[in-house]
Structures are given as C-alpha cells and as structure tokens.
VEXZA-44297 format. One record per residue (C-alpha): x, y, z; residue in three letters. Coordinates in Angstrom, 1 decimal, decimal comma. Layout:
<site xx="X" yy="Y" zz="Z" rest="ALA"/>
...
END
This chain:
<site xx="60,6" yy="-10,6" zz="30,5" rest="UNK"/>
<site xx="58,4" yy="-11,5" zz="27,1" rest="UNK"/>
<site xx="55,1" yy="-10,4" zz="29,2" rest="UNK"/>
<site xx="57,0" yy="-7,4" zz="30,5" rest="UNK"/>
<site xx="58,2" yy="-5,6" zz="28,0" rest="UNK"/>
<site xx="54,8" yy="-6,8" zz="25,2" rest="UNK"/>
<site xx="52,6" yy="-5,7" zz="28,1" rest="UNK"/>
<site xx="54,1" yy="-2,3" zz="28,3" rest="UNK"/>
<site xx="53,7" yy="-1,8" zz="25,0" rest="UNK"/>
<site xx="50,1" yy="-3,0" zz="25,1" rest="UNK"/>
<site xx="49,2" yy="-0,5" zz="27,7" rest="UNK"/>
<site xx="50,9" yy="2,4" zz="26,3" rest="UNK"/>
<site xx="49,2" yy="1,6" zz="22,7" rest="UNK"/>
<site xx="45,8" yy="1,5" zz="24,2" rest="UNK"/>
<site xx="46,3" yy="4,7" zz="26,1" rest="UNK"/>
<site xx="47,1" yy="6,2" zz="22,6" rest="UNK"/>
<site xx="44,2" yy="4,4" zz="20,7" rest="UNK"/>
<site xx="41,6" yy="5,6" zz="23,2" rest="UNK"/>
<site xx="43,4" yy="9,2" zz="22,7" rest="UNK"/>
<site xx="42,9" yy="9,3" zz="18,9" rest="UNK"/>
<site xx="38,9" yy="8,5" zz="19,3" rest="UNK"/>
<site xx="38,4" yy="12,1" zz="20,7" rest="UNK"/>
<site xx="40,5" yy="13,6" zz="18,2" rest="UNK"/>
<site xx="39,0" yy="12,0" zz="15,7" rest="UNK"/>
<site xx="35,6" yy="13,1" zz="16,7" rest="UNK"/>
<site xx="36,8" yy="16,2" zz="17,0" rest="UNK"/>
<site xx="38,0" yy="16,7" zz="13,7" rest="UNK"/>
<site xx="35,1" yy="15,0" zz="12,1" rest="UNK"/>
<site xx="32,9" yy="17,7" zz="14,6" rest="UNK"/>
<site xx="35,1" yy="20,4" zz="12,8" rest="UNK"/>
<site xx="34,4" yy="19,1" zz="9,4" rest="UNK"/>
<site xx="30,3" yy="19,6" zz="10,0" rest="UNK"/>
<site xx="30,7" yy="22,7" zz="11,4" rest="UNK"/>
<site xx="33,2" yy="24,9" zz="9,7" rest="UNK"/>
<site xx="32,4" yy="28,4" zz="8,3" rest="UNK"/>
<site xx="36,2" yy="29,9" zz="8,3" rest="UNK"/>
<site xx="39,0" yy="28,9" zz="6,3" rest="UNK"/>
<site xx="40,7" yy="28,6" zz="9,3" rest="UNK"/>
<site xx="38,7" yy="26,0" zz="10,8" rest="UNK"/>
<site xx="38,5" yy="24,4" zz="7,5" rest="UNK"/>
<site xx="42,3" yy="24,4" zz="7,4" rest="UNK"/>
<site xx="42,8" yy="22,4" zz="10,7" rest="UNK"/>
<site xx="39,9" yy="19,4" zz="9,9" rest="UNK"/>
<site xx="42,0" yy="17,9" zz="7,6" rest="UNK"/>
<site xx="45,3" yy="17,9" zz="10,0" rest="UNK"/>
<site xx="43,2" yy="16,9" zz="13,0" rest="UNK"/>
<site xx="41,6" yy="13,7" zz="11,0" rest="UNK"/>
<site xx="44,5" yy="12,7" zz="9,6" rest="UNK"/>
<site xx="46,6" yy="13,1" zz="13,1" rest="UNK"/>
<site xx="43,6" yy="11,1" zz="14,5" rest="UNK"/>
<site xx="43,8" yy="8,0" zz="12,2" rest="UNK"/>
<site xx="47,2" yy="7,5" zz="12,2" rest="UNK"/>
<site xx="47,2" yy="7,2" zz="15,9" rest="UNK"/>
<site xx="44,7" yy="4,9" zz="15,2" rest="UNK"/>
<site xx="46,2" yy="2,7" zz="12,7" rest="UNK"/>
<site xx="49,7" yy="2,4" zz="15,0" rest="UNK"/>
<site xx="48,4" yy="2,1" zz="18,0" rest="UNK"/>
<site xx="46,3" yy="-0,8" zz="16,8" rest="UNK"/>
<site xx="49,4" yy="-2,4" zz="15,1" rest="UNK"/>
<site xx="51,2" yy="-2,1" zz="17,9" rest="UNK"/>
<site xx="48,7" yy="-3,3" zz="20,2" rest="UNK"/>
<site xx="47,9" yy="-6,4" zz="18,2" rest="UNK"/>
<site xx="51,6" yy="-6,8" zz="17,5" rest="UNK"/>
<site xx="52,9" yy="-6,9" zz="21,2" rest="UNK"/>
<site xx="49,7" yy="-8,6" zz="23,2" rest="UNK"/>
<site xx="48,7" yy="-11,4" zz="20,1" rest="UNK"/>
<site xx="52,1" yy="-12,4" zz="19,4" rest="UNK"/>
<site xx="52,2" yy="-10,8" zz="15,6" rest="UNK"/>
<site xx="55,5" yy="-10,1" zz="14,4" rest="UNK"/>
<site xx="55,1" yy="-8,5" zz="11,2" rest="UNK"/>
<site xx="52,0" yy="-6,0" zz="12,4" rest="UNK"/>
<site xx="54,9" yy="-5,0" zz="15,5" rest="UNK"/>
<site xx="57,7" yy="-4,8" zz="12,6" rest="UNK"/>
<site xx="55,7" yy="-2,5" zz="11,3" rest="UNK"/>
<site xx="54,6" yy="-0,6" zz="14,5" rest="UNK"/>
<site xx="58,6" yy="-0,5" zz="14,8" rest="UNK"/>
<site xx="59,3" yy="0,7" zz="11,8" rest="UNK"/>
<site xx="56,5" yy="3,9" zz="11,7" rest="UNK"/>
<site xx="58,0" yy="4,9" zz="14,7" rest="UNK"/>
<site xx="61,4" yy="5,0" zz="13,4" rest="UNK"/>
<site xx="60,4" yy="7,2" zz="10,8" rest="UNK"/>
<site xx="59,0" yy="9,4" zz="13,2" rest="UNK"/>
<site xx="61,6" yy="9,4" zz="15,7" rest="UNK"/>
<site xx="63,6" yy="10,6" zz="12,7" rest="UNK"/>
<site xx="61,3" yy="13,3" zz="11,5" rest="UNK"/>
<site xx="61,1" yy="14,6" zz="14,7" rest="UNK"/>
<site xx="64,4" yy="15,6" zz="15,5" rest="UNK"/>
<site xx="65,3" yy="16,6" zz="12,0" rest="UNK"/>
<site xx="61,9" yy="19,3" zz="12,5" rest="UNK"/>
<site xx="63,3" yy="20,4" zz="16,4" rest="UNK"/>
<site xx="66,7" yy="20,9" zz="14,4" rest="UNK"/>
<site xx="64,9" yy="23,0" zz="11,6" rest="UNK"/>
<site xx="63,1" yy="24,5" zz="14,1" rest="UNK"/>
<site xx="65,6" yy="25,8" zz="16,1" rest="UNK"/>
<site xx="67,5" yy="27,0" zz="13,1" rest="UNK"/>
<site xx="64,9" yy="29,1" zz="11,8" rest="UNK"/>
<site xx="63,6" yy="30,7" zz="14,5" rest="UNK"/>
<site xx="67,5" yy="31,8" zz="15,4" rest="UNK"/>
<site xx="66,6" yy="35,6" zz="13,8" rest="UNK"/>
<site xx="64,8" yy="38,0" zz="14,7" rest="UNK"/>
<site xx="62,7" yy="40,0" zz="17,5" rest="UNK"/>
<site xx="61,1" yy="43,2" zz="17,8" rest="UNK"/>
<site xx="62,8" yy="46,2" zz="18,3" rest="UNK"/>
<site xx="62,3" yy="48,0" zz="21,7" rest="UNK"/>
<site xx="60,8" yy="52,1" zz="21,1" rest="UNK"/>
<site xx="61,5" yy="55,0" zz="23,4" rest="UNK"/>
<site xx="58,5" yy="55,7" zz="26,2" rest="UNK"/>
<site xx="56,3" yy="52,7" zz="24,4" rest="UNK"/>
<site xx="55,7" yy="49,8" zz="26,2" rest="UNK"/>
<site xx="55,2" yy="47,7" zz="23,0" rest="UNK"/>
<site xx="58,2" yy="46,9" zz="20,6" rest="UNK"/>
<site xx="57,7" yy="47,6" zz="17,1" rest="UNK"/>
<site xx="58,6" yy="44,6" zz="14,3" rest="UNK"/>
<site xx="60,3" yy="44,4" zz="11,0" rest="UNK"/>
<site xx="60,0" yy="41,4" zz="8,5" rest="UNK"/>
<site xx="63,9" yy="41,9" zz="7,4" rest="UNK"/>
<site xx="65,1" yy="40,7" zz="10,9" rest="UNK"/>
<site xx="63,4" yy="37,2" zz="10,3" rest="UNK"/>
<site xx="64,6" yy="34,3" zz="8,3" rest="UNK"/>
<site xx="64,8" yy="34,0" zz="4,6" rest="UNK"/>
<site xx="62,6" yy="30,6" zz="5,0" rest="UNK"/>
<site xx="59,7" yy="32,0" zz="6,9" rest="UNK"/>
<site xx="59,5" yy="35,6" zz="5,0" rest="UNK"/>
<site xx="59,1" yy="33,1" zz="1,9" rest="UNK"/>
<site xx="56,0" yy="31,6" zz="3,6" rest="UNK"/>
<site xx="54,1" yy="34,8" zz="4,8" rest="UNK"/>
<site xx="55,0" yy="36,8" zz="0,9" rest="UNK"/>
<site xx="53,5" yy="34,5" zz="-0,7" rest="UNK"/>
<site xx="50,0" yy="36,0" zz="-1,7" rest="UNK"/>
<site xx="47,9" yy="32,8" zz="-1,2" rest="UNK"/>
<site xx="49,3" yy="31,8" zz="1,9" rest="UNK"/>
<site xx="48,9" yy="35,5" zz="3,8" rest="UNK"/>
<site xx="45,6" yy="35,5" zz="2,3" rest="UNK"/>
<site xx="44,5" yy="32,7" zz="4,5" rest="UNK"/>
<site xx="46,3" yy="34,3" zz="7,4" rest="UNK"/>
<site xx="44,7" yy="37,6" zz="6,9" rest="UNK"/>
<site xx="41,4" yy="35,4" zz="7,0" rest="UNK"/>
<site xx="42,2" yy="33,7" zz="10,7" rest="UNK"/>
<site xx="43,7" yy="37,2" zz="12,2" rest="UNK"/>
<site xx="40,6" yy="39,1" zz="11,1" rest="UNK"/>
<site xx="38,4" yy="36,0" zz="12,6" rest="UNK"/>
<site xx="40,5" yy="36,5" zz="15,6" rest="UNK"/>
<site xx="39,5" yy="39,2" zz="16,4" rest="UNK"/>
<site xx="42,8" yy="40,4" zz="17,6" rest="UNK"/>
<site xx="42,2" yy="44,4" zz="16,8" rest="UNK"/>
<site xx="38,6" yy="44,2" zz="17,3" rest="UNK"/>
<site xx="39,6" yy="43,1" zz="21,1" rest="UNK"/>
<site xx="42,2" yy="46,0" zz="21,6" rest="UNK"/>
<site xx="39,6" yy="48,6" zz="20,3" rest="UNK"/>
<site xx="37,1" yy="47,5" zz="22,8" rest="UNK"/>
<site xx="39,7" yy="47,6" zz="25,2" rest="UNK"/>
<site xx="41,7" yy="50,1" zz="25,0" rest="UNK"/>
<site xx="39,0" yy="52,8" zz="23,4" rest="UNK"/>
<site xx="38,8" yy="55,5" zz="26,0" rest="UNK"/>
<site xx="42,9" yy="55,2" zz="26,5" rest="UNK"/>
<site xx="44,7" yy="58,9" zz="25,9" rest="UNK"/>
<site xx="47,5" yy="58,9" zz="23,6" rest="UNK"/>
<site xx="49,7" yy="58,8" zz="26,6" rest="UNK"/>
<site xx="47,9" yy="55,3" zz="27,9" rest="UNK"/>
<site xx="48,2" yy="54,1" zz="24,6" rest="UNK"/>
<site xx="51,9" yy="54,4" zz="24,1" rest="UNK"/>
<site xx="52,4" yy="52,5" zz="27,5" rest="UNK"/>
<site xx="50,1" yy="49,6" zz="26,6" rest="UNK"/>
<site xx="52,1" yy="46,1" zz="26,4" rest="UNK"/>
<site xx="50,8" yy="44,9" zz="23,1" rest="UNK"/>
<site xx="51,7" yy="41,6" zz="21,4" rest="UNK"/>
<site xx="53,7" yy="41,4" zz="18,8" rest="UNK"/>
<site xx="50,3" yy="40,9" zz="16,1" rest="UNK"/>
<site xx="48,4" yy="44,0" zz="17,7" rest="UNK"/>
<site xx="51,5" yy="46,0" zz="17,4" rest="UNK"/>
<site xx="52,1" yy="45,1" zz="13,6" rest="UNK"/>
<site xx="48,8" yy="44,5" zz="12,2" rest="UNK"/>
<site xx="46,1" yy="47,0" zz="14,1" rest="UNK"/>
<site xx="47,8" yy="50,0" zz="14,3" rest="UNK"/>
<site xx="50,6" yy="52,3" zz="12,5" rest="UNK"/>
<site xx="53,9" yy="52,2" zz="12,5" rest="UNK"/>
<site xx="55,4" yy="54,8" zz="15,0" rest="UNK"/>
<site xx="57,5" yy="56,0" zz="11,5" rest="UNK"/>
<site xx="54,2" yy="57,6" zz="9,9" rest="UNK"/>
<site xx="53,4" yy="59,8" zz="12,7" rest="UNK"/>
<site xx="49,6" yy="59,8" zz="12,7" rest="UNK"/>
<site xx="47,7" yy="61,4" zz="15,0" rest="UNK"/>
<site xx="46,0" yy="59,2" zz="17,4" rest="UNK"/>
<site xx="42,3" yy="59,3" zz="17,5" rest="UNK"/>
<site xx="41,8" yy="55,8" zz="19,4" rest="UNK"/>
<site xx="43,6" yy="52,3" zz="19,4" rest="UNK"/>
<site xx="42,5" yy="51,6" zz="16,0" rest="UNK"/>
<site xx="41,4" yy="54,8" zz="14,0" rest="UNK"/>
<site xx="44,5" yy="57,3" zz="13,6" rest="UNK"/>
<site xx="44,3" yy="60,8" zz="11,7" rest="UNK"/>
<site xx="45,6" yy="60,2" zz="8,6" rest="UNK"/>
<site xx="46,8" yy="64,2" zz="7,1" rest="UNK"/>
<site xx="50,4" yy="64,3" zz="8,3" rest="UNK"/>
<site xx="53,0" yy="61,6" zz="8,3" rest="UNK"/>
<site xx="52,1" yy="59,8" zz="5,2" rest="UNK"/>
<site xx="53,8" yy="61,9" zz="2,7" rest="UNK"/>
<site xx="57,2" yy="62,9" zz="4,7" rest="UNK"/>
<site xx="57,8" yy="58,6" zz="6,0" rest="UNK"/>
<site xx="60,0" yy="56,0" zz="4,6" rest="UNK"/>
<site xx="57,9" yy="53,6" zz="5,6" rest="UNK"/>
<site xx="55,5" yy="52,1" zz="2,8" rest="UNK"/>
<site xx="54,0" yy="50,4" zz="5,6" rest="UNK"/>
<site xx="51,9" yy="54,2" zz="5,9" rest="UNK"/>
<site xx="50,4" yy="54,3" zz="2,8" rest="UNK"/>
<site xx="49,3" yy="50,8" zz="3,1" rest="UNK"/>
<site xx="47,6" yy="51,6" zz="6,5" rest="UNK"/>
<site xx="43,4" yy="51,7" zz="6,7" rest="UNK"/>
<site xx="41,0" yy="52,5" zz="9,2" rest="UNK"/>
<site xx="38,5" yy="50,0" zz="7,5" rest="UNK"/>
<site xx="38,8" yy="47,3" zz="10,5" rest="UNK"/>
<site xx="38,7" yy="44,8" zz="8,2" rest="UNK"/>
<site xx="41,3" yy="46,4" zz="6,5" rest="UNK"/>
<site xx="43,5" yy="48,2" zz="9,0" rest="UNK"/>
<site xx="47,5" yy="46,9" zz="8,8" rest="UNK"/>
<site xx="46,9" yy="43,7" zz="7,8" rest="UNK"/>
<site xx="48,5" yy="44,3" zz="4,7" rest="UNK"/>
<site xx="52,0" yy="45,8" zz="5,9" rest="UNK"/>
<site xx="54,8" yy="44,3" zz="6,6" rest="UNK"/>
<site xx="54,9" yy="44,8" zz="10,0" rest="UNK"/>
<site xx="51,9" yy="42,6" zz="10,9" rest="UNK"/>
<site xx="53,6" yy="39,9" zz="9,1" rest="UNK"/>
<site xx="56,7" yy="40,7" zz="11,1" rest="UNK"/>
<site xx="54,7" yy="40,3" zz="14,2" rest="UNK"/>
<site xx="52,8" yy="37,0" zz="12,8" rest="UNK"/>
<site xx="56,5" yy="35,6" zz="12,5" rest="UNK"/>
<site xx="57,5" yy="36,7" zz="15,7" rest="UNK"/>
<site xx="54,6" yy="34,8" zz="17,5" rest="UNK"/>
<site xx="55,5" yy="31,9" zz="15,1" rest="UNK"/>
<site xx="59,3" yy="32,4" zz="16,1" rest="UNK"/>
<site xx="58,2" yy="32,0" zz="20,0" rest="UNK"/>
<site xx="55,5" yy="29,3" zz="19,4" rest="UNK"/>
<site xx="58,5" yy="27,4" zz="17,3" rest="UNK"/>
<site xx="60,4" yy="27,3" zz="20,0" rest="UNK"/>
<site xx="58,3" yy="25,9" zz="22,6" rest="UNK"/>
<site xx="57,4" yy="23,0" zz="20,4" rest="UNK"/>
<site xx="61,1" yy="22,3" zz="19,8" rest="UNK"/>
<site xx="61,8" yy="21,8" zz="23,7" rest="UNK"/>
<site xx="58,9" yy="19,8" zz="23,8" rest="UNK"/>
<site xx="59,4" yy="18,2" zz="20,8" rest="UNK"/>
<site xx="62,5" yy="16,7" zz="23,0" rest="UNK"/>
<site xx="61,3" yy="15,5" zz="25,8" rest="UNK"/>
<site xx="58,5" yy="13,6" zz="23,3" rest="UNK"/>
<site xx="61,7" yy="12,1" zz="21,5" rest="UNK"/>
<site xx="63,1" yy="11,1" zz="24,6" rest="UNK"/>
<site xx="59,4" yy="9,3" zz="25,2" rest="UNK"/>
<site xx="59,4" yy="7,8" zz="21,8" rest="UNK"/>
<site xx="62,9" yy="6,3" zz="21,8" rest="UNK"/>
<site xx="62,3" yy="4,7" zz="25,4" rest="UNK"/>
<site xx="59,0" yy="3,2" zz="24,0" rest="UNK"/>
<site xx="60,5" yy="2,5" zz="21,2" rest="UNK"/>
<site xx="63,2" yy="0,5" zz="22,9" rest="UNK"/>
<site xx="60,6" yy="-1,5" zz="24,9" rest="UNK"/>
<site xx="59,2" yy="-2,3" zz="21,2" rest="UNK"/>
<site xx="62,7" yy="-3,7" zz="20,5" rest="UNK"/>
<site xx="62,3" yy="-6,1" zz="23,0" rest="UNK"/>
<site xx="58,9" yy="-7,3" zz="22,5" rest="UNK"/>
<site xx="59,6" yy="-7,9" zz="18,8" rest="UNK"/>
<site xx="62,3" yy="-9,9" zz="19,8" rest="UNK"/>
<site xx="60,4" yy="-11,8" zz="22,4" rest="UNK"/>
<site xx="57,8" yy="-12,3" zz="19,5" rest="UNK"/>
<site xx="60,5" yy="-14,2" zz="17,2" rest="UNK"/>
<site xx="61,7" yy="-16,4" zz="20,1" rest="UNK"/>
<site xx="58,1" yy="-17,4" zz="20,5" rest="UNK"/>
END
C-alpha cells in the first residue's frame, strides 16, 4: 500500500512539474516580448502560476517518493487551501454571473446589451476608470471592430441588421439601435439625426474615430460582461470537475503522509 499510494503521488507531481517548465518559459517569453498592456498584464499571472506549480509539485514529489514528512505536510496543506479557494470562487462565480443577458431586437440577428441587467459586483469592476482603461487597451488591440469592418464592409443595411454579432461587436463597434443613425457601413454611421431626439447617452458618446468608436458607452461594457458572464460560467463547471481531481489526489496524499509516519 505505502509504495502505492506515495508512488501515485510521485507520478502525478512530476506530470505537474514538467507542466509548469513550459509555462514558465512562456511567461518569461512574454515578459521579453511585451509591447501591450495586455500582454504585460498576463506575464506576471503566467510566472507566478508557473512557480507555484513548481514549488508544490517538487514538495510533493520529494515528500511522497523520499520519505519526507514535513515537505508532504506541507504539499498537503497548500492543496487544502486550494481545494478551498476553489469552490468558494465556483460558488462566487456562479452567483455573479446569475444576471443578465442581452436583449433580443426585432428583424436583427444580434441582441443588443445593457450594463443595468448585470451584477452590482462586476458593473463595479468595468466603472471604474483605471480598470476599463486597460480593457479599452486589449479590445482595441483585438481588433474586434477592425475585423467586422473588413468583413462585413460591402454589407447593405439590410445584411447588416441580420449579421450574428457577439455580444462585444454589438456594444462596442457600432451604435445603439436607440440613436437611429444612418448606416454608412459596419463601423461608420451618419451621424445628423438620432442624436438629439434619443434617450440613450450611449449616442452622444458614439465616434467614428476607430480607435474611438463605442468603446466608451455603456453598452460595450455590457457586452464585455456578458462574454465575462459566459466565460464565468464555463470555468465554474470546470472548475468542478478539477475539485473533484484535487480532492481524489488529495486523498491519495492522505495516505502517503500516513505511510510516511509509520515509516
């Protein structure tokens, strides 16, 4: 049993070393070679994701194969914290990303999005100036609208309307259907009626400056939140099946620690 359970351990502990050596080079590849604040904003994540594989799966695979209890104690104990963690963020998760979703339009095959319908917690993260200032930095380098201008430039009006748009196309890179522009193509919309008669201040906020466009409005934060909302969600179911991994592995840990202090 003692070389069952400390092997399995072992194994599963190298697999994850030799995973966090890639990672890491990656993240120190991204720290030589970043121009964007958004590639600048995931080094940091990426090397410190890397090294704490590192360090844990080193503890754990001294700990279990060498026979040292305190280095598996404290294999044991990090991955306590994060089995922990991890369900209390698929919790949160799910809890925040319980509102919202965009709101279908007559004869348009894209839905059109509204920064109320979302949760108090994440409208607090995208009105905060600093924050959406990075954001506006990563959608513009994404060329999201640059991509729908190119591909959608000789659409009619009528082709337009029907296009199935993402939820960050249809709030940051054109219009609101409220201000009742005229269309000239995807991203450039006549500007002389609409503006004055809408509700909307989403209208006066709109530009046909590409770099400008509706990256300002609240709609294209509405859409960032709604892609945030899906991508949320997706994590959380897989953040379960990882928990269900980590408490198994964790379990087998159990047992090797206990084989450790009977040695």
């Amino acid at each position: 049993m003692f070389r069952l359970s400390n092997n399995l351990v072992g194994i599963l502990n190298l697999v994850t070393f030799l995973l966090s050596l890639p990672i890491l080079g990656a993240g120190i590849w991204l720290s030589n070679r970043a121009n964007t604040d958004c590639e600048r904003f995931l080094e940091k994540p990426v090397i410190a994701l890397a090294v704490f594989l590192l360090v844990v799966s080193l503890a754990g695979l001294v700990g279990a194969c060498c026979g040292v209890s305190c280095l598996l104690w404290l294999y044991l104990l990090v991955m306590f914290l994060l089995i922990v963690i991890l369900f209390c963020f698929t919790i949160f998760a799910f809890v925040v990303t319980n509102e919202g979703a965009g709101r279908a339009v007559s004869d348009r095959g894209y839905k059109e999005y509204r920064l109320g319908d979302y949760s108090n917690w994440l409208q607090k993260r995208v009105a905060n100036t600093k924050n959406w200032n990075k954001i506006k930095s990563c959608l513009a380098d994404g060329m999201v609208c640059t991509g729908l201008a190119y591909k959608s430039v000789n659409d009619t009006i009528e082709q337009f309307y029907k296009e199935h748009l993402s939820a960050v196309q249809s709030g940051c890179c054109k219009p609101s259907d409220d201000c009742d522009f005229t269309y000239i193509s995807p991203t450039v919309w006549n500007l002389t009626v609409g503006t004055a008669t809408s509700s909307n201040s989403d209208c006066s906020l709109w530009s046909n400056d590409p770099k400008v466009l509706c990256y300002n409005c609240q709609s294209c934060k509405a859409g960032l939140l709604d892609n945030i909302k899906s991508d949320w969600k997706k994590v959380a179911v897989c953040n379960i099946v990882f928990l269900i991994v980590l408490i198994i592995v964790y379990s087998f840990g159990c047992c090797a620690f206990r084989n450790n202090l009977r040695r």
